[in-house]
Backbone as CSV, one residue per row, in Angstrom:
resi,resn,N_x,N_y,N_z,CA_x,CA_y,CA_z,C_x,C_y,C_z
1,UNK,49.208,84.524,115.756,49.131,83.074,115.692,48.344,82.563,116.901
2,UNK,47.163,81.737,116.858,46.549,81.161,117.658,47.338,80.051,118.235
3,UNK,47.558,79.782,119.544,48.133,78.983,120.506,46.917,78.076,120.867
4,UNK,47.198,76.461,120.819,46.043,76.162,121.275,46.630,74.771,122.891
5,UNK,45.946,74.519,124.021,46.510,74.578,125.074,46.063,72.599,125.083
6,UNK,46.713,72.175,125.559,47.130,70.438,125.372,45.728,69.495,125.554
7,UNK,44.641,70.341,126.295,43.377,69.537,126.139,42.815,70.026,124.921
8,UNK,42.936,70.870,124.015,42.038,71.159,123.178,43.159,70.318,121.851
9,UNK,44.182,70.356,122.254,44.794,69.286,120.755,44.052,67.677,121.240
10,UNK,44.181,67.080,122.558,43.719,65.497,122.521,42.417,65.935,122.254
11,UNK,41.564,66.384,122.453,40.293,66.385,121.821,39.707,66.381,120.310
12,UNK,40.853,66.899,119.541,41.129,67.005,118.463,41.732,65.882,117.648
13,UNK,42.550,65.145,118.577,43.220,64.141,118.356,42.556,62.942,118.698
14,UNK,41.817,62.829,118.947,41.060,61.831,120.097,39.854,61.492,118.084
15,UNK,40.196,60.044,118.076,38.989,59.213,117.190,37.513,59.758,117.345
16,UNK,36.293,59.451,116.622,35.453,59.870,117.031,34.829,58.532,116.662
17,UNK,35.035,57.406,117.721,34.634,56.138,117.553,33.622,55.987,117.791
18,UNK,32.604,54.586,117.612,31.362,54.446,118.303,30.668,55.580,117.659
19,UNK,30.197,55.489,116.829,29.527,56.481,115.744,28.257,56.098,115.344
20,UNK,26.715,56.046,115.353,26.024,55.207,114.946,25.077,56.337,114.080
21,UNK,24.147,55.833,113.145,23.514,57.061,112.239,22.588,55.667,111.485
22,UNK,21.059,56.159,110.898,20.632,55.058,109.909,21.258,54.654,108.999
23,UNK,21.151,53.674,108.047,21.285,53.122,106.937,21.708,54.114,105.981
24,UNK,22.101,54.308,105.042,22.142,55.032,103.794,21.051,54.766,102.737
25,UNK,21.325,53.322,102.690,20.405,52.798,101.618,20.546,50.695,102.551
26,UNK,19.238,50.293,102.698,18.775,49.277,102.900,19.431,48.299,102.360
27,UNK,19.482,46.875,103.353,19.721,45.924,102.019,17.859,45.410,101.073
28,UNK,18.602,45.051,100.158,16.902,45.004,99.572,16.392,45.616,98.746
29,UNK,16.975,47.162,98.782,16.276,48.559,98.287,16.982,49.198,97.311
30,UNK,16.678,48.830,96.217,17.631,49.522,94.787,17.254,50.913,94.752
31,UNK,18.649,51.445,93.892,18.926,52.746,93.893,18.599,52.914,92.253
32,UNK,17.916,53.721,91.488,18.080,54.213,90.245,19.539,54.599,90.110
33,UNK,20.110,53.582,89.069,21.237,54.291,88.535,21.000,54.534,87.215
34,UNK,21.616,55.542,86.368,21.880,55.568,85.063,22.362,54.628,83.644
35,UNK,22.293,53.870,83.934,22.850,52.512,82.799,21.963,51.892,81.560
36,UNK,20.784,52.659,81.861,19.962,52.201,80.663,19.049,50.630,80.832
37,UNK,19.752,50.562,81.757,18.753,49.254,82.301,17.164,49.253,83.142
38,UNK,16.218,48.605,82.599,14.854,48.679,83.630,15.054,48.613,85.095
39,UNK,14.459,48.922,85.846,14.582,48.666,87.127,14.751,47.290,87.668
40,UNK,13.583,46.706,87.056,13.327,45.064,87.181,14.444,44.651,86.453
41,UNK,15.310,44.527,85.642,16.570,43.821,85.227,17.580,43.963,86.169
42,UNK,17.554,45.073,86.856,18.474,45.422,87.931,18.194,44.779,89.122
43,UNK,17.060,44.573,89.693,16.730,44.099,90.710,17.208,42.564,90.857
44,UNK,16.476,42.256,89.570,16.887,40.704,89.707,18.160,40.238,89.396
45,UNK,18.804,41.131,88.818,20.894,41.093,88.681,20.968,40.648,90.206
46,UNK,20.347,42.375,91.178,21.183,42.311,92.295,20.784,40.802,93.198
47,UNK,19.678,40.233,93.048,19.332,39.116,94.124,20.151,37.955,93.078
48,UNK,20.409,37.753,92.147,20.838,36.564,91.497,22.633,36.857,92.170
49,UNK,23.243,37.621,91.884,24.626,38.392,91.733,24.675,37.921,93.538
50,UNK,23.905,38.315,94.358,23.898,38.423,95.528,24.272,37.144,95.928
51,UNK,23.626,36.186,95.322,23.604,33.781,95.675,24.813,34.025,94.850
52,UNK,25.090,34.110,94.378,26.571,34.334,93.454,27.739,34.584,94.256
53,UNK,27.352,35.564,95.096,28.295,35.992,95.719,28.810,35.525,97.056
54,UNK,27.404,35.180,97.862,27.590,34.282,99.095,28.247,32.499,98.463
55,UNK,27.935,32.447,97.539,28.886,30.934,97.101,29.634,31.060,97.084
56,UNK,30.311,32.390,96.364,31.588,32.322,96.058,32.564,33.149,97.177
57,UNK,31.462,33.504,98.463,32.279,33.733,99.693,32.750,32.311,100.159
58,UNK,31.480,31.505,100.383,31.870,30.361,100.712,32.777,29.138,100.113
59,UNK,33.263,29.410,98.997,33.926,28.520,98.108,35.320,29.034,98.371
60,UNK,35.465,30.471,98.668,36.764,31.383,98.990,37.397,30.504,100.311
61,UNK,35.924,30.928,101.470,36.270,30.290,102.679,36.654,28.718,102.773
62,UNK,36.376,27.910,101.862,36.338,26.477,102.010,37.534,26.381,101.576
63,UNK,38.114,26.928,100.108,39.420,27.073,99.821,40.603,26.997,101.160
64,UNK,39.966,28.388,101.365,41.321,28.427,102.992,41.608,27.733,104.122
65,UNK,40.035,27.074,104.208,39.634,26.072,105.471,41.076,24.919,104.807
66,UNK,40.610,24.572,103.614,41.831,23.347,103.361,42.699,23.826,102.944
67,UNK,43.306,24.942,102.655,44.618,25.106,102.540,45.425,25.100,103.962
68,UNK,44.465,25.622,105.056,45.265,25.225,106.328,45.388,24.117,106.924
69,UNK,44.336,23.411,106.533,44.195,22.195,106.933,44.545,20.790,106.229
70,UNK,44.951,20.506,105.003,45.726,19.945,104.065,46.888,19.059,104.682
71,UNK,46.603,17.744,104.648,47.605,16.674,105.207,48.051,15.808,103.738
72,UNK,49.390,14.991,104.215,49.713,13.761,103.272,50.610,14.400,102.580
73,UNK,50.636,13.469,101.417,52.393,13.527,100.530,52.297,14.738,99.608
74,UNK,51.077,15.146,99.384,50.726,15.931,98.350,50.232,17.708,99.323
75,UNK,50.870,17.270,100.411,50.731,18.366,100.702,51.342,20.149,100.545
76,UNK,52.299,20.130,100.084,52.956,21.536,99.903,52.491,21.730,98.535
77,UNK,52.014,20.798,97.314,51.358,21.491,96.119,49.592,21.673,96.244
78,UNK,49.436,20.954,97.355,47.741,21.321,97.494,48.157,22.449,98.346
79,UNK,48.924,22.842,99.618,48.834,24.077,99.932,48.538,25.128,99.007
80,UNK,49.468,25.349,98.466,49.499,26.092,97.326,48.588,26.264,96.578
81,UNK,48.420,25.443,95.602,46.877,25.285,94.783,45.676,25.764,95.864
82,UNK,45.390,25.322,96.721,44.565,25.922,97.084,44.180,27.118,97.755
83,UNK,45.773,27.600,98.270,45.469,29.491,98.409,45.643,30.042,97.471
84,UNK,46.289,29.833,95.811,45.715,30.376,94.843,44.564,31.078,94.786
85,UNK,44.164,29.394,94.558,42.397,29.591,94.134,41.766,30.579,95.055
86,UNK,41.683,30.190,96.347,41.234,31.237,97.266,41.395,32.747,97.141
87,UNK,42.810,33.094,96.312,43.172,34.203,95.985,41.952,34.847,94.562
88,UNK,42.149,33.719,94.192,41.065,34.454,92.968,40.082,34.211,93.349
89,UNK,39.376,33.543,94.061,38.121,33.550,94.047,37.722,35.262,94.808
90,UNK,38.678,35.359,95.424,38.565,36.596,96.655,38.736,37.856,95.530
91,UNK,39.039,37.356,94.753,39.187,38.839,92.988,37.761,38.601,92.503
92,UNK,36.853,37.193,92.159,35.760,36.959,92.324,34.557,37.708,92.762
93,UNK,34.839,37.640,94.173,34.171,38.067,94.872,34.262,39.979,95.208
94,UNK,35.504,40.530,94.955,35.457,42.030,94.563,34.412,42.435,93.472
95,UNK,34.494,41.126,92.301,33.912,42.230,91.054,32.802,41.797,91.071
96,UNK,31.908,40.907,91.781,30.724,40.801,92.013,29.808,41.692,92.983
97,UNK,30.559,41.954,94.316,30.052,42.789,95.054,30.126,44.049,93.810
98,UNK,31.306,44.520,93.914,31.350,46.089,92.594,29.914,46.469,91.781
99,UNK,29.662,45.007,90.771,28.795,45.065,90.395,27.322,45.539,90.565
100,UNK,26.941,44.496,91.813,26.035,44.704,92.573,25.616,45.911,92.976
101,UNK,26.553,47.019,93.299,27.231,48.338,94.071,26.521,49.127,92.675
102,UNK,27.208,48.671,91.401,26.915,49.691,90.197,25.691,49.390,89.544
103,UNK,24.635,48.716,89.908,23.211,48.260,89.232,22.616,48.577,90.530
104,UNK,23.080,49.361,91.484,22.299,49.986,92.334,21.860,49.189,93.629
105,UNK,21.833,48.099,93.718,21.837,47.164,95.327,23.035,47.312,95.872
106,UNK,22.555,46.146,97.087,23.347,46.401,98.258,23.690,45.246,98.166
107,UNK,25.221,44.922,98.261,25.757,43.480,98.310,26.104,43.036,100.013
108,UNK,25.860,41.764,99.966,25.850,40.852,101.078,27.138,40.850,101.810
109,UNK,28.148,41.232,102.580,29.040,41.701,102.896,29.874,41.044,104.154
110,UNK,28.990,40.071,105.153,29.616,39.441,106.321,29.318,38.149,106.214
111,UNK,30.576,37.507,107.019,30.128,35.995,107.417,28.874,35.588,107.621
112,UNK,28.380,35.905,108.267,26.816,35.751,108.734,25.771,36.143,107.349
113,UNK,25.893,37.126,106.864,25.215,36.831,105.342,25.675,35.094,104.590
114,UNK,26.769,35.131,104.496,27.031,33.862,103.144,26.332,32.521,104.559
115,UNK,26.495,32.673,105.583,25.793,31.549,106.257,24.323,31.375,106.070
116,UNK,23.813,32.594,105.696,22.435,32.577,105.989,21.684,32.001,104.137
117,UNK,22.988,32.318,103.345,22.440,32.721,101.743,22.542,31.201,101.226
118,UNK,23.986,31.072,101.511,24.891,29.704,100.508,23.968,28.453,100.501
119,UNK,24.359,28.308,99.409,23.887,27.029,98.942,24.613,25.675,99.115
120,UNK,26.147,26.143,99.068,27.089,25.553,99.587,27.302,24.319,101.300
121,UNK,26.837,23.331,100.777,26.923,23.180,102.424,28.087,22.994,103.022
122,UNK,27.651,23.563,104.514,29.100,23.568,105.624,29.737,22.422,106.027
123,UNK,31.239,22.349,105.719,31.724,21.335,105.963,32.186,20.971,107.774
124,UNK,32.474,19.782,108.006,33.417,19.917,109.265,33.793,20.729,109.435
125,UNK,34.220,20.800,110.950,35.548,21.770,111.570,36.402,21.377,111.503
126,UNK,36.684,20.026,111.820,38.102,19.142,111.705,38.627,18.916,110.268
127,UNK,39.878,18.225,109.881,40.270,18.102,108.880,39.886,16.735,108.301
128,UNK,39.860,16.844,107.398,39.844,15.642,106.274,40.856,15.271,105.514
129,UNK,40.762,13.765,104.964,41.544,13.498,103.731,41.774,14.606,102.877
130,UNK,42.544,14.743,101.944,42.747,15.248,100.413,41.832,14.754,99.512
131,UNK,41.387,13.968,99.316,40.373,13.454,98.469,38.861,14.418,98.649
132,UNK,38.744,13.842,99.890,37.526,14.354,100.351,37.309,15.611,100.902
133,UNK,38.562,16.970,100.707,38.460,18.204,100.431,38.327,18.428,99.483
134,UNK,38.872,17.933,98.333,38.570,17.930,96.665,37.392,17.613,96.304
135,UNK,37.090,16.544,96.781,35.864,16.435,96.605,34.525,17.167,96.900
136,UNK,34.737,18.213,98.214,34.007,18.659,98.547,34.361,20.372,97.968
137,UNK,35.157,20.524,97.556,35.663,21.976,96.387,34.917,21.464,95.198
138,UNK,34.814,20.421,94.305,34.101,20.034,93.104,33.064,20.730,93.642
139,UNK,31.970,20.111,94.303,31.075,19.851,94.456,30.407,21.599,94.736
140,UNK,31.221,22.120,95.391,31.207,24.100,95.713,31.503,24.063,94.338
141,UNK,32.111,23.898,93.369,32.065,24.519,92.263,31.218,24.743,91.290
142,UNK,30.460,23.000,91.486,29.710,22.440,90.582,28.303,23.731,90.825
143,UNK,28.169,24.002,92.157,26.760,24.725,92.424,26.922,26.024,91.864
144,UNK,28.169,26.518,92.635,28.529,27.995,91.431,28.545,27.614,90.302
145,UNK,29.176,27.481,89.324,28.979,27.286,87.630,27.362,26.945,87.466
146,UNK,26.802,26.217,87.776,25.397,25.775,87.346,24.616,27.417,87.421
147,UNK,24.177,27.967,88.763,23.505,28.899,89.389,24.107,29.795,88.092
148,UNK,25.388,30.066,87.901,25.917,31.238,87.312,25.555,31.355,85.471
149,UNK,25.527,29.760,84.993,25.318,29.541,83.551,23.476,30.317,83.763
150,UNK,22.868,30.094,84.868,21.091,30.353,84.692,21.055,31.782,84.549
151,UNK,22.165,32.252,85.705,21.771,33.840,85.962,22.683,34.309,84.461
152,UNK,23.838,34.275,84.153,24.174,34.461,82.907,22.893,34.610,81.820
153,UNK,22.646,33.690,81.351,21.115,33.322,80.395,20.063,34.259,80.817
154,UNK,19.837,34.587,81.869,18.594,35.370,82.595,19.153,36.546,82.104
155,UNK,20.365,37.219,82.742,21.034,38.828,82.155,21.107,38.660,80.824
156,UNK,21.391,38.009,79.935,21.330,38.247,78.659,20.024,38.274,78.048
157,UNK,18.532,37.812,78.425,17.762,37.611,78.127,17.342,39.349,78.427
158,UNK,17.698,39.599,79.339,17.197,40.814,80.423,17.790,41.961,79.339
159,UNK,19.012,41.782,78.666,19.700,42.827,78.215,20.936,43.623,78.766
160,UNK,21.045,42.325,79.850,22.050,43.060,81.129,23.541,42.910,80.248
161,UNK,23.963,43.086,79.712,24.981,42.648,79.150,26.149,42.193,80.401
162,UNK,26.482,43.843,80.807,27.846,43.788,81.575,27.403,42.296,83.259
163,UNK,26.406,41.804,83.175,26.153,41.090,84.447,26.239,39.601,83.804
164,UNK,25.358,40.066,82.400,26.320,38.309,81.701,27.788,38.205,81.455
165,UNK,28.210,39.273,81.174,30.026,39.128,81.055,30.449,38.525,82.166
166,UNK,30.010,39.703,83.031,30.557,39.110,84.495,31.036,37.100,84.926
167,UNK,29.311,36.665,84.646,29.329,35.518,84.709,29.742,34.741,84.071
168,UNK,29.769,34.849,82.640,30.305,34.311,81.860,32.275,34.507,82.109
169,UNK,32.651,35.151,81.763,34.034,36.119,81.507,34.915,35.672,82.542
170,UNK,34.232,35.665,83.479,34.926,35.722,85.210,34.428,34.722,85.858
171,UNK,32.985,34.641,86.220,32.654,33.632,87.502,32.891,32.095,86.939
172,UNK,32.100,32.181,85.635,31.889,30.702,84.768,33.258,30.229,84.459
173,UNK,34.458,30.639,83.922,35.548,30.423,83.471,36.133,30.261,84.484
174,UNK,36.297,30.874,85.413,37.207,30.989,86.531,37.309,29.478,87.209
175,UNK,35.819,29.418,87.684,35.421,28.172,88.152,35.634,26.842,87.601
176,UNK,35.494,26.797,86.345,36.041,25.951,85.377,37.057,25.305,85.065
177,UNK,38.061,26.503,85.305,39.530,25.631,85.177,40.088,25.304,86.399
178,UNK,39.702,26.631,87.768,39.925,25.443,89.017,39.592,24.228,88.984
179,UNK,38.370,23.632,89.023,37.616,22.264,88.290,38.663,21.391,87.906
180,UNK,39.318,22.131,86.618,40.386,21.326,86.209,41.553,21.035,86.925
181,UNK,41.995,21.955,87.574,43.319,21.808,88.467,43.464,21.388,89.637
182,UNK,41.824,21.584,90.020,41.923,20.323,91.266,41.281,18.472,91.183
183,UNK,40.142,18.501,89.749,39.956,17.319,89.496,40.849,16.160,89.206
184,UNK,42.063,16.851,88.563,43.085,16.173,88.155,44.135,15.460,89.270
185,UNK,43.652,16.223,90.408,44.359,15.314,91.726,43.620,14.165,92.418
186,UNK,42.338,14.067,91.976,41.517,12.698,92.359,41.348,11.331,91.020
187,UNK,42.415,11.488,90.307,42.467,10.605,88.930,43.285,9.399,89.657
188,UNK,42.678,8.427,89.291,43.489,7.055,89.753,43.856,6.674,88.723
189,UNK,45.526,7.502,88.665,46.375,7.712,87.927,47.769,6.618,88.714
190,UNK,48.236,5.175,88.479,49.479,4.959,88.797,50.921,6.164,88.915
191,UNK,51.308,6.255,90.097,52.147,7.146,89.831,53.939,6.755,89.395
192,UNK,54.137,5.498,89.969,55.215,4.998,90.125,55.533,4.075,88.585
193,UNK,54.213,3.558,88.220,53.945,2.392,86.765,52.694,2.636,85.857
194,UNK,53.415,2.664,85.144,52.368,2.827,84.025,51.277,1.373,83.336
């Protein structure tokens, strides 16, 4: 039996942090995968899928910005409602990157990407009304659903099937009925009289 003596186990034991090596694969630079798709259908999945995805980082992030930040009477059901949403959008945003991953690009992956991509503009730091977080979630929604109905239409035109599902199935729907569940809190609706 080999005995081994207390510096040669921490060395062994010891992380091998701070690791640096090139790229694998570029952002930018598609990979041939097998799927039966042209190259060019793939390419333009991954840059459409990509604005897709930095929105719907940023629509994730805006979510959470006001779920922490959320004042007034209506506050413990907008908490809520809105880390939902944040929750799915963040399921969103898994099967879009995935995608991206399986048509052979490189998906956009840090804060500093969705700053540089989104279409979404940045809100305050400070907090706002309820209204005018809702209002400013519509308005993130409105840009995702639009962008997503084009690129949808484009993959189906393309033959992409599984990248129109995507949009359709998931991004388009998804977005949609949030829409509904938070539009319905800016209705000047009497609450007390009818």
């Amino acid at each position: 039996m080999k005995t081994l003596d207390a510096e040669a186990i921490m060395v062994r034991a010891t992380p091998a942090a701070h690791q640096h090596a090139p790229e694998i694969q570029p952002y930018g630079h598609l990979v041939r995968m097998p799927i039966a798709l042209s190259e060019t259908a793939c390419k333009k999945a991954v840059e459409n899928l990509n604005q897709v995805l930095a929105d719907t980082m940023a629509l994730r992030d805006l979510y959470k910005k006001h779920h922490w930040q959320v004042a007034g009477p209506s506050f413990y059901q907008l908490h809520l409602l809105f880390d939902k949403h944040a929750a799915e959008q963040s399921e969103l945003v898994d099967s879009i990157a995935e995608r991206i991953q399986l048509l052979g690009g490189v998906s956009i992956a840090t804060a500093h990407d969705v700053a540089e991509t989104t279409l979404i503009p940045r809100p305050p730091k400070g907090r706002e009304e309820p209204a005018v977080q809702i209002s400013r979630l519509l308005h993130a929604h409105e840009i995702v659903i639009k962008e997503a109905r084009t690129m949808a239409r484009l993959a189906g035109e393309a033959g992409d099937d599984g990248t129109n599902d995507l949009l359709v199935s998931d991004v388009i729907r998804r977005n949609e009925l949030q829409v509904w569940f938070i539009a319905e809190h800016v209705v000047d609706a009497a609450v007390v009289r009818a």
